[in-house]
N, C-alpha and C positions, 0 to 999 in steps of 0.2 A: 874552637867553637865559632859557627858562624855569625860575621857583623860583630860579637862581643868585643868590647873594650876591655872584659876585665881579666883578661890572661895574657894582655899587650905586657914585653918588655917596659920595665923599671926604669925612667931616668936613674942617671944618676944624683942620690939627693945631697942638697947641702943642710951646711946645719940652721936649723932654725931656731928661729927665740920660741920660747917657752909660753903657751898658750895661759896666761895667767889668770883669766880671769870663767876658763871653763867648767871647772866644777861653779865657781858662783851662779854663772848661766842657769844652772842647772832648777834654780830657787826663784831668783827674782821674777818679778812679777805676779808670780802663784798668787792666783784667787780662789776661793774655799770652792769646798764644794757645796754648800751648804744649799744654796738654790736648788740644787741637785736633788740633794735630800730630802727640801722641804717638799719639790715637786711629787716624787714619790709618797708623801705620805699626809698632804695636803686635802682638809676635811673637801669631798667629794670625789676622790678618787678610791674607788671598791677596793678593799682589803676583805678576804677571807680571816678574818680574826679568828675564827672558830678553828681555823688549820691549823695544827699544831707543825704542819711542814712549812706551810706559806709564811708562819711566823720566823719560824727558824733560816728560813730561805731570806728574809726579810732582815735582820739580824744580821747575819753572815755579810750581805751586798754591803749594810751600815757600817760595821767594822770596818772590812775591806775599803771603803770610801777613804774612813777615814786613816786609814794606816798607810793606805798609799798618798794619802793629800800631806802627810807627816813627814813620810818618807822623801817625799819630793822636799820640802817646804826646810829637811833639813841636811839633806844631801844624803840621804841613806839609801843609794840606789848604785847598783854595781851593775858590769857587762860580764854574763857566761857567755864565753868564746867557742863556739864548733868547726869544726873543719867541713867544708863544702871539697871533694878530690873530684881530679876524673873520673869518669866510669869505670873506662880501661886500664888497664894496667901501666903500669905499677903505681897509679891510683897517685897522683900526686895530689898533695894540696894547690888549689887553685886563692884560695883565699878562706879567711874565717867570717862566721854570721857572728858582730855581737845581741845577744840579745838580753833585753833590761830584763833586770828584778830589784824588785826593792827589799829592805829589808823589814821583818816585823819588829817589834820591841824587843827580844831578845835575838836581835839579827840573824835571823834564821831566814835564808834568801826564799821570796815567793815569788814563781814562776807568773811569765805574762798573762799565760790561760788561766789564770784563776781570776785576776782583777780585769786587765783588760777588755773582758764584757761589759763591765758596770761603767768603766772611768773613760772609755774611747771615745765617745759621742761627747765627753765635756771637755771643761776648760782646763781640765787636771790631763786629759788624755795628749792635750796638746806641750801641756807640760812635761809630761813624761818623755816624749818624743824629741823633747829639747835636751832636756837629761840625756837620753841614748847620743842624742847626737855630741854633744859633749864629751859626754864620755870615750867614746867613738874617735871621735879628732884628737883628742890627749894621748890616747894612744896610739893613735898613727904619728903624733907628733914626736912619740917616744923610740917609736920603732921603724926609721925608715922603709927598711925590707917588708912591713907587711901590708896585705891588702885586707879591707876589713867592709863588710855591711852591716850597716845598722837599720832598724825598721824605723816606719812613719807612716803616720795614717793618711788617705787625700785627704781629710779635712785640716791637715797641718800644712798641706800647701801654700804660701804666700802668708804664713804668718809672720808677721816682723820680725817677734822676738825670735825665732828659729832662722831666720833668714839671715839677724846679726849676727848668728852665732857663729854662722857657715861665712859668710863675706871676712866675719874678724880673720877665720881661723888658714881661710885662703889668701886672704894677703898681705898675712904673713908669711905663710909657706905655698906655693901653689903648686910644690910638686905632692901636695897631699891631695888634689883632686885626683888625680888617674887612679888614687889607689882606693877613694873610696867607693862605695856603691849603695846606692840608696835604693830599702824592701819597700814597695807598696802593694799591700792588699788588696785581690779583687773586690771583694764588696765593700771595702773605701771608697774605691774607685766608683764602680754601679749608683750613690750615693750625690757623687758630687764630679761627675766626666764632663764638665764644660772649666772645671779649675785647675784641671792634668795640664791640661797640650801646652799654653803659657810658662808656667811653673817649668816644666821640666825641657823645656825651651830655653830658659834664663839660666840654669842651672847645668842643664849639659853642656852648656860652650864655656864652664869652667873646668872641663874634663870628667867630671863625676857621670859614673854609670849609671843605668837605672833597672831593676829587674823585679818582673811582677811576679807578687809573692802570693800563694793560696790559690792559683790558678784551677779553675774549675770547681771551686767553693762557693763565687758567686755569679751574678749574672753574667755571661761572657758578653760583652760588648764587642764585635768581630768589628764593626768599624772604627772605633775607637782603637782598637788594638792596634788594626790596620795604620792610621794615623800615628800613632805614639812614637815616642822616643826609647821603646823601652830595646835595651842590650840582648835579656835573656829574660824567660818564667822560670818558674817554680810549680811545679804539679805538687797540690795537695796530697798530703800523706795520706787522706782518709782513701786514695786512690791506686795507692804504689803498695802498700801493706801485701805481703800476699800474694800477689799479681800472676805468679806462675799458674795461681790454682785459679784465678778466676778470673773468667773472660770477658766478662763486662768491665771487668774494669783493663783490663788489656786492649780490648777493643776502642776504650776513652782516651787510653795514652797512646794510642795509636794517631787515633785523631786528633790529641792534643799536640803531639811532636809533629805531625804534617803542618798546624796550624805555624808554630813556633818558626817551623824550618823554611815556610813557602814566605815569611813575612822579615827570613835574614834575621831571626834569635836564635841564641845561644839556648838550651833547653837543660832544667835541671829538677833532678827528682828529689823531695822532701823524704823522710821517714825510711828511708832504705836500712834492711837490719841481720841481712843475708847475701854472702857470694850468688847464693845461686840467682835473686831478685837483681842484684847487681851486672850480672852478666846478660840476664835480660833484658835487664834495660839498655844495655849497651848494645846491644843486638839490633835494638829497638831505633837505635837512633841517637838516645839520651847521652848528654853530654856531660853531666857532673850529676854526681848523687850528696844526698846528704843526710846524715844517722846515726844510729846509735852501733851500726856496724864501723862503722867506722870512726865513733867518737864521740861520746858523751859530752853536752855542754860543762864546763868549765870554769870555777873561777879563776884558775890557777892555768893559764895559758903554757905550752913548752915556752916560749920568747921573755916570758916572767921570770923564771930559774935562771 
């Protein structure tokens, strides 16, 4: 993969002390969400009350708020593991995505795309991402051999508490930088593009990668790209789906992997769930796929047995 860091040869690792205080990370500090709330539903802001959807849509966000402010506040949040391989053959693992869920009351894990709309923009979304990262490091701390990305939003960029999380966790081991790789969002990014270049400036000269996730999801900022620190994208699933039968969208990965390639990234396709999408994209240029063709998320990692 070109320019990537994240298929460099493994130092070799020593053993490290025991990250003790990273599930706790995961909790302190959490503030409610309740401003959150009360903005939402604060006399002079229009509700259709009469809707019997608007209501129930209404409802659902509330729960959700609060299940995941729970969930965080008491540590009931786990990483499913997916395998990101080459394109080509014989398809190695290049490294796993973890990605958070938390749990509901009867621990039944809830995916990011359900909450993640509601909770990203607050102070719970930065929490979470503190969580991920935690979780994240624990496990790299457990398992030398692996390499692992965890996601983060840009507005988690430069927050304290996330940034003690990652200083604690690297020195004490700092052969856990090279392996890990930090996802951020395009329209994170689009959102807050004057707080990347810094951040990930500070952050990469600890070894940690960086690879933009949801590519073509949102505003593409081509000078900011140009500028950035990032290893390798990720093209949006809602783009790769399919892609044999349809040209609009072949025509966008088209010009999304010229983009990736001319700027020295590594390029990588989301949602892939067929050889023969596979081989197109590998045709194409594409350098790691990732999907449910080749692996369902995970609570239950193979390196856990």
């Amino acid at each position: 993969m070109p320019k990537t860091r994240l298929s460099e040869p493994l130092p070799d690792p020593d053993e490290a002390a025991w990250i003790r205080d990273a599930e706790d990370d995961a909790r302190a500090g959490l503030r409610t969400g309740t401003d959150h709330l009360a903005e939402r539903t604060r006399p002079g802001i229009r509700r259709d009350r009469g809707n019997p959807l608007d209501e129930a849509v209404a409802l659902r966000d509330h729960d959700l708020m609060n299940i995941v402010e729970q969930a965080v506040r008491h540590r009931d949040c786990v990483l499913a593991y997916q395998p990101v391989v080459e394109a080509r053959p014989p398809h190695r693992v290049v490294f796993h995505e973890g990605l958070i869920r938390v749990l509901d009351p009867t621990g039944r894990p809830i995916p990011a795309r359900e909450f993640m709309p509601i909770v990203e923009t607050s102070e719970i979304g930065r929490e979470l991402d503190c969580a991920s990262l935690s979780l994240g490091l624990k496990a790299l701390e457990r398992h030398p051999s692996l390499r692992l990305s965890v996601n983060m939003s840009a507005r988690t960029a430069g927050y304290r508490r996330w940034m003690q999380i990652l200083d604690r966790a690297l020195r004490r081991d700092s052969g856990i930088g090279p392996r890990l790789t930090l996802e951020i969002s395009e329209p994170s990014i689009a959102a807050v593009p004057d707080l990347i270049r810094d951040f990930m400036e500070r952050v990469a000269s600890r070894g940690v990668a960086f690879a933009l996730d949801d590519f073509g999801a949102g505003p593409t900022l081509l000078r900011a790209l140009r500028d950035s620190l990032f290893d390798a994208v990720k093209i949006d699933a809602r783009f790769i789906r399919g892609i044999t039968s349809n040209q609009d969208n072949e025509a966008l990965v088209r010009a999304m992997t010229g983009i990736a390639h001319a700027f020295g990234m590594g390029l990588m396709a989301v949602g892939v769930e067929s050889q023969s999408d596979t081989d197109f994209l590998a045709a194409m240029g594409v350098d790691c796929v990732q999907g449910y063709g080749f692996g369902a998320p995970t609570l239950r990692p193979p390196w856990e047995n």
